[in-house]
C-alpha positions in Angstrom: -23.2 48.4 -61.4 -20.2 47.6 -59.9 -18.6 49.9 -57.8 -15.7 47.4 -56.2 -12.1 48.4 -55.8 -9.9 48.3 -58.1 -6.6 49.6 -59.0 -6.0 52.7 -61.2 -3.2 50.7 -63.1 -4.2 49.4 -66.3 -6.1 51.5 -68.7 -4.2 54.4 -66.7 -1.0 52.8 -67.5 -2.0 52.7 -71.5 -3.0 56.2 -71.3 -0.4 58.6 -70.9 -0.8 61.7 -68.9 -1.6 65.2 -70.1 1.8 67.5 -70.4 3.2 68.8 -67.3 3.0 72.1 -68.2 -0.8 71.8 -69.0 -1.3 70.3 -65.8 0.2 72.7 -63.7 -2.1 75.8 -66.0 -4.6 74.4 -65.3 -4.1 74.0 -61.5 -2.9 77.2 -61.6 -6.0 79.3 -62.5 -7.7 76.8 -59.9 -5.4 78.1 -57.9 -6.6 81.5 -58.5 -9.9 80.7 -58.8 -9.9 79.3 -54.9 -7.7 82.4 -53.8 -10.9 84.5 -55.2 -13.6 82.3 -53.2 -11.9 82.4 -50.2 -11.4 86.3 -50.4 -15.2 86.2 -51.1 -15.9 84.7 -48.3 -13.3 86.2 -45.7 -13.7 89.5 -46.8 -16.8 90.3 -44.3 -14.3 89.2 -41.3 -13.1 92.3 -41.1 -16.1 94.4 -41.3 -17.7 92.8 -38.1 -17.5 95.9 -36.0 -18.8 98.5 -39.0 -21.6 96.0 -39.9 -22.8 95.2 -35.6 -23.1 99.3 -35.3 -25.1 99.2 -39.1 -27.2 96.9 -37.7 -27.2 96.8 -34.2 -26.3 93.1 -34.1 -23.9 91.0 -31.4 -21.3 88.6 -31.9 -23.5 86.0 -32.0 -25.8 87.4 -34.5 -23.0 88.3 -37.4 -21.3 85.5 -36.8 -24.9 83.9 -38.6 -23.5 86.2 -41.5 -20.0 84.2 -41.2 -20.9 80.9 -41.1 -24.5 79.6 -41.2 -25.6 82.4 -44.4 -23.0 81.1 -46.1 -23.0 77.3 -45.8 -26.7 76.7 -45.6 -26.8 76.1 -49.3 -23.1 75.6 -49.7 -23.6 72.7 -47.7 -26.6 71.0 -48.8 -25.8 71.7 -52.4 -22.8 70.7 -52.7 -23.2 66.6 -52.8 -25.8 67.2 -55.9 -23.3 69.0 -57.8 -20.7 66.4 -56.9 -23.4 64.2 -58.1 -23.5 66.9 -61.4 -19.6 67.2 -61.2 -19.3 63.7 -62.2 -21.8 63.7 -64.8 -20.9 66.9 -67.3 -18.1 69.4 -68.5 -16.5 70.1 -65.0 -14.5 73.3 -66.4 -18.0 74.4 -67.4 -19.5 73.8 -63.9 -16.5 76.1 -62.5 -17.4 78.8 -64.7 -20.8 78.4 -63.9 -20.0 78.7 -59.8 -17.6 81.6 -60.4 -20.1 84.0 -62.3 -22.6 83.7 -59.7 -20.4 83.9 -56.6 -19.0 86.6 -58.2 -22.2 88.3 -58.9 -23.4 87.4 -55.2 -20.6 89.1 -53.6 -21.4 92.1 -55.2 -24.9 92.1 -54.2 -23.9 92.0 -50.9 -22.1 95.7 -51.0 -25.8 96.7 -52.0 -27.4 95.1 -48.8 -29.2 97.5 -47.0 -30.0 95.2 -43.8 -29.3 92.0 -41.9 -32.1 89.9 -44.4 -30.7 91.1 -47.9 -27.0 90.8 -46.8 -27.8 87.5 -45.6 -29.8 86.3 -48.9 -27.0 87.5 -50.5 -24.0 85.6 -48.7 -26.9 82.1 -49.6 -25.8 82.9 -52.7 -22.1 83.2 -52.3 -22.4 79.8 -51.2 -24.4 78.4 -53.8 -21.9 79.2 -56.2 -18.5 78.4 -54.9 -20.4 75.0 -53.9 -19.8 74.3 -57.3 -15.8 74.7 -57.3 -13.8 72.1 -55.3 -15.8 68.7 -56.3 -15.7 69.7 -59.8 -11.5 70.4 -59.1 -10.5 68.0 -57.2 -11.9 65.4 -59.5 -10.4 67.7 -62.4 -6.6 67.9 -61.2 -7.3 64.0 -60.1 -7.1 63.2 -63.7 -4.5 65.1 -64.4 -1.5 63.9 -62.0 -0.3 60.5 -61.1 -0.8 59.6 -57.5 3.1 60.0 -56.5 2.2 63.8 -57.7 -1.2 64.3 -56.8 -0.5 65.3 -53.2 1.5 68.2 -54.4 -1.0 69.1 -56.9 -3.8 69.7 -54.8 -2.1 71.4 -52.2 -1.1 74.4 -54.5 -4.5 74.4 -55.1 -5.8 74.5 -51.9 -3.4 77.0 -51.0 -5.6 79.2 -53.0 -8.1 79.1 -49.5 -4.9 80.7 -47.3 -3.4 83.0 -49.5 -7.4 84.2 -50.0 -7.8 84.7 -46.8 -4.9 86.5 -46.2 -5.6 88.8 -48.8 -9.2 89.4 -47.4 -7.7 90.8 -43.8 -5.5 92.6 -45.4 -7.9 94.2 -47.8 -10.8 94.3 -45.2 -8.7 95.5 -42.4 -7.6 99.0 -45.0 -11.3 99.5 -45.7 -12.3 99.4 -42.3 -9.7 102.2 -41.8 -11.2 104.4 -44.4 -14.5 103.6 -42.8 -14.2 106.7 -40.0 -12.6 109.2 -43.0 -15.2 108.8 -45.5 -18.5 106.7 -43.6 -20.6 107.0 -47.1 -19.5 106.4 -51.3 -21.7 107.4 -54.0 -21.5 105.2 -56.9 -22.7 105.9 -60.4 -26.3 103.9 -61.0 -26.0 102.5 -57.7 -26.3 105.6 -55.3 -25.1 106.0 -51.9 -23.3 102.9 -49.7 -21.6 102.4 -46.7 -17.4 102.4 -46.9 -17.8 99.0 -45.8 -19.8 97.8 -48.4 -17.5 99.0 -51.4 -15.3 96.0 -50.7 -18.0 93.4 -51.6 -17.7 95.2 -55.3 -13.8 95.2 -55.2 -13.6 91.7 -54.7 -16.5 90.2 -56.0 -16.3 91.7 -60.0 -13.3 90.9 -60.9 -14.0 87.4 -60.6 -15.8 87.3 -63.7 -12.5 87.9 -65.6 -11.2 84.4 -63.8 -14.7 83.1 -64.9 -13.6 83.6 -68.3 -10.2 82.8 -68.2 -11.3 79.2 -67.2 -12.4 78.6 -70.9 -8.7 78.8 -71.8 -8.8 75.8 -69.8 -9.5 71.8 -71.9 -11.3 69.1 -69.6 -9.0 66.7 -68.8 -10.1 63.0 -69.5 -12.0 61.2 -67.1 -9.9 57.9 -66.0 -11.5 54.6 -64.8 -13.8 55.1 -67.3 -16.1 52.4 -69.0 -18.0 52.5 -72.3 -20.8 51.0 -71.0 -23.5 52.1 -69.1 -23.0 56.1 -69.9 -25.3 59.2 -70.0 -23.3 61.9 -71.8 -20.4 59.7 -72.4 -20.1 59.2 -68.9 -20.8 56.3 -66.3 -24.2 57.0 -64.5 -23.6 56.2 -60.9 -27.2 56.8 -58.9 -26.6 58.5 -55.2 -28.3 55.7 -53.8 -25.0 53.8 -55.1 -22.9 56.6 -54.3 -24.4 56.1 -51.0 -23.8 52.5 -50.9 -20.3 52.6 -51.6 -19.4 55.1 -48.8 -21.5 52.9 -46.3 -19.4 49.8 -47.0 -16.2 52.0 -46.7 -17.6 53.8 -43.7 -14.8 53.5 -41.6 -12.6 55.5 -43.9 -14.7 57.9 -45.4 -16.2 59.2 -41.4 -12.6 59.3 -40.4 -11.9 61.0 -43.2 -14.9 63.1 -43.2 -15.0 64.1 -39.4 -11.4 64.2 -38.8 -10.3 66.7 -41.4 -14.0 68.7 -41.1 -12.7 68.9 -37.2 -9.6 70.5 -38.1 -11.1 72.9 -40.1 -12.5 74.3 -36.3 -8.9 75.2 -35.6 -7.9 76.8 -38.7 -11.2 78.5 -39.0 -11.8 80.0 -35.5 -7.9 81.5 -36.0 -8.9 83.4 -39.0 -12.6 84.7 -38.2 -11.6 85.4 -34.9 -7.7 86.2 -34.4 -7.2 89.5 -35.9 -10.4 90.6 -33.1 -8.5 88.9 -30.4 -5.5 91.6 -31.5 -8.3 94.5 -31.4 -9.7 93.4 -27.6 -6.8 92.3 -25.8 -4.2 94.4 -27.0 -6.0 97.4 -28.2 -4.3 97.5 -32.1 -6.7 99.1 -34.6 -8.7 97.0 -36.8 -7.0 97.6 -39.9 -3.5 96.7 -38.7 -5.1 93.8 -36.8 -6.3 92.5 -40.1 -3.0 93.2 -41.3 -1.2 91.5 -39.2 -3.3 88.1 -39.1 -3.7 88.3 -43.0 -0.1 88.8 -43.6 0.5 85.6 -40.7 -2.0 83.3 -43.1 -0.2 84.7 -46.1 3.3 83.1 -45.0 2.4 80.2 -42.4 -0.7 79.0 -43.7 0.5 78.8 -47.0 4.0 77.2 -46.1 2.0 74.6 -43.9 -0.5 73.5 -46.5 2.4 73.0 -49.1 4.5 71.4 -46.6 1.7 69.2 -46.0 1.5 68.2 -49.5 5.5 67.6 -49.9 5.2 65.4 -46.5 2.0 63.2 -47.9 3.7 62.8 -51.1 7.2 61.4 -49.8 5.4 59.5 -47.2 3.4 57.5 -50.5 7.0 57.2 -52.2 8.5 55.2 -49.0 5.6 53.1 -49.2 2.9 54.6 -46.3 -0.5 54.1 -47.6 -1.7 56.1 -45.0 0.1 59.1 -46.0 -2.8 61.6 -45.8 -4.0 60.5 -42.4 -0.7 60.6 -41.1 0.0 64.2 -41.6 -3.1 65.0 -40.5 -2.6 63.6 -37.3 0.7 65.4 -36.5 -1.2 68.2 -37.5 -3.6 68.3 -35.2 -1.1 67.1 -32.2 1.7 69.6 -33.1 -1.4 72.4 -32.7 -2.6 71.4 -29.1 0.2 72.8 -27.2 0.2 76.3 -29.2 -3.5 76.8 -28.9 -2.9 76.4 -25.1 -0.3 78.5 -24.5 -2.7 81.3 -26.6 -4.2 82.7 -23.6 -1.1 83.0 -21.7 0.3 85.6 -24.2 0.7 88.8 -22.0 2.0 90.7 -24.7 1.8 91.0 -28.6 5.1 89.7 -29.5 4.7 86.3 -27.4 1.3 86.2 -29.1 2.5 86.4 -32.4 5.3 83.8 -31.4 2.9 81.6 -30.5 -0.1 82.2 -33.1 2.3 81.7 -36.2 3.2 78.1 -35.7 -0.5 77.3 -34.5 -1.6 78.9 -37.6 1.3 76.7 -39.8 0.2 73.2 -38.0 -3.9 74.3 -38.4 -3.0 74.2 -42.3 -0.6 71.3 -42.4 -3.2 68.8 -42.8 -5.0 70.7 -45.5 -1.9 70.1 -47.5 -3.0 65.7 -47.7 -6.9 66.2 -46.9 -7.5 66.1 -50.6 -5.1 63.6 -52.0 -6.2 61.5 -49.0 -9.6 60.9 -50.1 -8.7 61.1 -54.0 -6.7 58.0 -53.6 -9.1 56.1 -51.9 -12.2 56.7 -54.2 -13.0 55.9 -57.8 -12.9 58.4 -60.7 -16.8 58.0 -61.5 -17.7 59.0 -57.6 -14.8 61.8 -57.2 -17.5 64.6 -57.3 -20.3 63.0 -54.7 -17.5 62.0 -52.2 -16.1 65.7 -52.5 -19.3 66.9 -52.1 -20.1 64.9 -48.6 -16.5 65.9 -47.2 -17.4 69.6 -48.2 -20.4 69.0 -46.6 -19.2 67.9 -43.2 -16.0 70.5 -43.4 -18.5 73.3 -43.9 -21.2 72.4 -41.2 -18.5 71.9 -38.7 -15.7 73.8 -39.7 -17.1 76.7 -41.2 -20.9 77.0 -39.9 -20.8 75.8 -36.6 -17.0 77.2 -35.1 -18.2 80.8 -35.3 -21.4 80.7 -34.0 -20.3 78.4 -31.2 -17.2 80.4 -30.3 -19.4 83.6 -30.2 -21.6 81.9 -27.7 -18.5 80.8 -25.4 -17.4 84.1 -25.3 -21.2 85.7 -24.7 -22.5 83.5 -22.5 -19.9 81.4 -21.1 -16.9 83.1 -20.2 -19.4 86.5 -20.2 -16.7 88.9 -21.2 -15.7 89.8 -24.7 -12.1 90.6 -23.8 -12.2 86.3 -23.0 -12.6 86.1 -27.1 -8.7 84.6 -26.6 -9.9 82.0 -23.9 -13.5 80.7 -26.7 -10.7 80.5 -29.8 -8.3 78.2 -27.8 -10.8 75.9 -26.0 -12.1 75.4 -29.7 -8.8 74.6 -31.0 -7.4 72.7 -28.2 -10.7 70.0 -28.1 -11.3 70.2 -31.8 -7.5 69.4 -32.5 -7.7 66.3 -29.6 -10.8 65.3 -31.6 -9.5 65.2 -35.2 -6.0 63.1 -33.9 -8.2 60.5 -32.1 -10.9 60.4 -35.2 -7.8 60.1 -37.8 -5.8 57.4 -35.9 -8.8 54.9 -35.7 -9.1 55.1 -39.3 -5.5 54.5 -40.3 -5.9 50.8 -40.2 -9.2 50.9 -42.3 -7.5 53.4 -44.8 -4.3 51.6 -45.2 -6.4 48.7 -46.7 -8.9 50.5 -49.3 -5.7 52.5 -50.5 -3.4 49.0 -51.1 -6.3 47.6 -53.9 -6.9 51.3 -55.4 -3.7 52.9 -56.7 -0.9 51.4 -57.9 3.0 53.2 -56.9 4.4 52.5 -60.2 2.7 55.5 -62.0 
């Protein structure tokens, strides 16, 4: 089969786009569909302290919970159902992935140790494994490139606004948590305060779960007759594979430089609203608050400011759009996350965390354009899957664990947790700039034979 380059103008040209307003419904329940992964996941951020005195675990050990429960299957899952994302109904996938994430998170308010809750966030992963690949290659389809950049950074403002919600949510619980230690629920008997969260959240997903049915697949573009299973082309993951390896270049910068960004952005909301708690002594609930209501506003206005910049970059003819705001991204970071340490008192904390939080989401705003434009329609969902699985080993599994450890056995002192978040920001920022910038070349080149700027 061959898997070549080649422009997204012709057949796309002869086939007109689905209606605007279509477009954006659909990436609007995506939209909400993210928000409610991301609150899945975040929501045990908060409960840290109840759930280390439930089970007499250290920062290292429910940071496992965090990160490594979660992505173990997310990650190593999620390139076969690309793989599956680019064969079948990807609407149906999606509803799949948010019934049983759904469903997961709600097991985990029944957890009644560190094994079961940890079985149970596996499963969160499996499930919203199945989201992103499928819509990235979904709203793909559905937007030409000059729009596309816009498009998915609504949608992957779904991740900030749900973890913003998730503080804010977790960090009320956690206050009801000394008032009222145990909840008796009908069927289900006695829980933790803690644990009720896991049910607010997780059930209500179902309803988005159905809501997706409203939803019509979009058609698949770059599409041959030929060579089909189901209708569509049948690419092997050995070709998958192949394709990537001759495009190396730009898929690792791509891959490594936006998964090292993640660190950043990651270690601010896992570990920020504790920094509040340790150094300045604020509760936990208006700790959550406070960082929740910080990714609410920055986060989200530097992820779709991201997307504006990558967009109007394209228009005045940068192929290298994506890469570029990533890389002011990362360098527009650096000298926040420094100054972080240096913040003797709440206010110049906050002045400097806001804009550190706006630039760790900036880039987020072109990641997924960025690697849409470069790769073909048929291949959308493996590709997705191996940048999902890099941005979730690195940015997601790895940045707690290893910040934990600075602070435990490192620095030694858990009132340093401010010094472990900014060393992690500072090198993984310096990292992701360096990584980006030697692919811009190598980008620039793939990009100029796949899209066309007409459309």
């Amino acid at each position: 089969m061959n898997l070549s380059s080649t422009p997204v103008s012709g057949d796309q040209k002869n086939s007109s786009w689905p209606s605007e307003s279509a477009a954006w419904y659909t990436v609007g329940l995506l939209f909400v569909a993210y928000t409610f992964s991301f609150v899945d996941r975040f929501i045990l951020t908060l409960l840290i302290e109840p759930i280390k005195q439930d089970f007499n675990l250290s920062d290292t050990g429910v940071s496992l919970l965090i990160g490594f429960a979660f992505v173990i299957f997310y990650t190593f899952l999620g390139i076969p159902i690309g793989r599956l994302a680019d064969r079948v109904n990807r609407r149906n996938l999606i509803v799949a992935g948010i019934t049983l994430w759904s469903c997961m998170t709600a097991l985990c308010g029944m957890a009644r140790g560190f094994g079961s809750l940890f079985v149970a966030r596996i499963g969160v992963g499996v499930g919203e494994a199945a989201l992103s690949p499928a819509a990235y290659s979904m709203i793909a389809d559905l937007f030409p490139p000059k729009k596309l950049g816009r498009a998915l950074s609504v949608y992957t403002a779904g991740a900030f606004v749900g973890v913003g919600l998730a503080l804010i949510v977790g960090g009320l619980v956690v206050q009801s948590v000394t008032s009222s230690p145990e909840i008796v629920l009908p069927i289900i008997g006695t829980i933790r305060s803690w644990q009720a969260p896991f049910f607010i959240v997780g059930l209500p997903g179902l309803l988005v779960a159905a809501l997706m049915y409203t939803v019509r697949e979009p058609e698949r573009r770059e599409q041959k007759l030929s060579n089909t299973e189901g209708g569509h082309e049948a690419v092997t993951l050995k070709e998958a594979f192949a394709y990537i390896g001759q495009r190396w270049k730009v898929y690792m910068a791509h891959f490594f430089g936006f998964a090292l960004l993640g660190v950043s952005s990651n270690v601010l909301f896992v570990w920020g609203p504790h920094i509040l708690v340790r150094s300045f002594g604020l509760p936990v609930g208006e700790a959550g608050a406070s960082i929740g209501i910080i990714v609410l506003t920055f986060g989200t206005m530097g992820l779709l400011a991201g997307g504006f910049m990558s967009d109007r970059l394209l228009k005045s003819g940068y192929l290298d759009n994506g890469m570029r705001v990533g890389i002011v991204a990362a360098l527009c970071g650096i000298p926040f996350a420094l100054l972080l340490p240096l913040m003797g008192s709440l206010s110049s904390l906050f002045m400097v965390f806001c804009p550190l939080v706006l630039f760790s989401c900036l880039g987020f705003g072109s990641a997924a354009a960025a690697l849409q434009q470069v790769t073909p329609n048929r291949l959308r969902g493996v590709v997705s899957g191996c940048y999902f699985f890099l941005l979730n080993v690195i940015g997601i599994g790895l940045s707690p664990s290893i910040t934990a450890v600075l602070t435990n056995y490192v620095f030694q002192d858990e009132l340093k947790l401010v010094n472990s978040v900014s060393l992690m920001a500072v090198s993984s920022s310096i990292l992701a700039a360096l990584i980006l910038w030697r692919g811009l070349k190598s980008y620039r080149t793939e990009v100029a034979v796949r899209i066309d700027l007409s459309v």
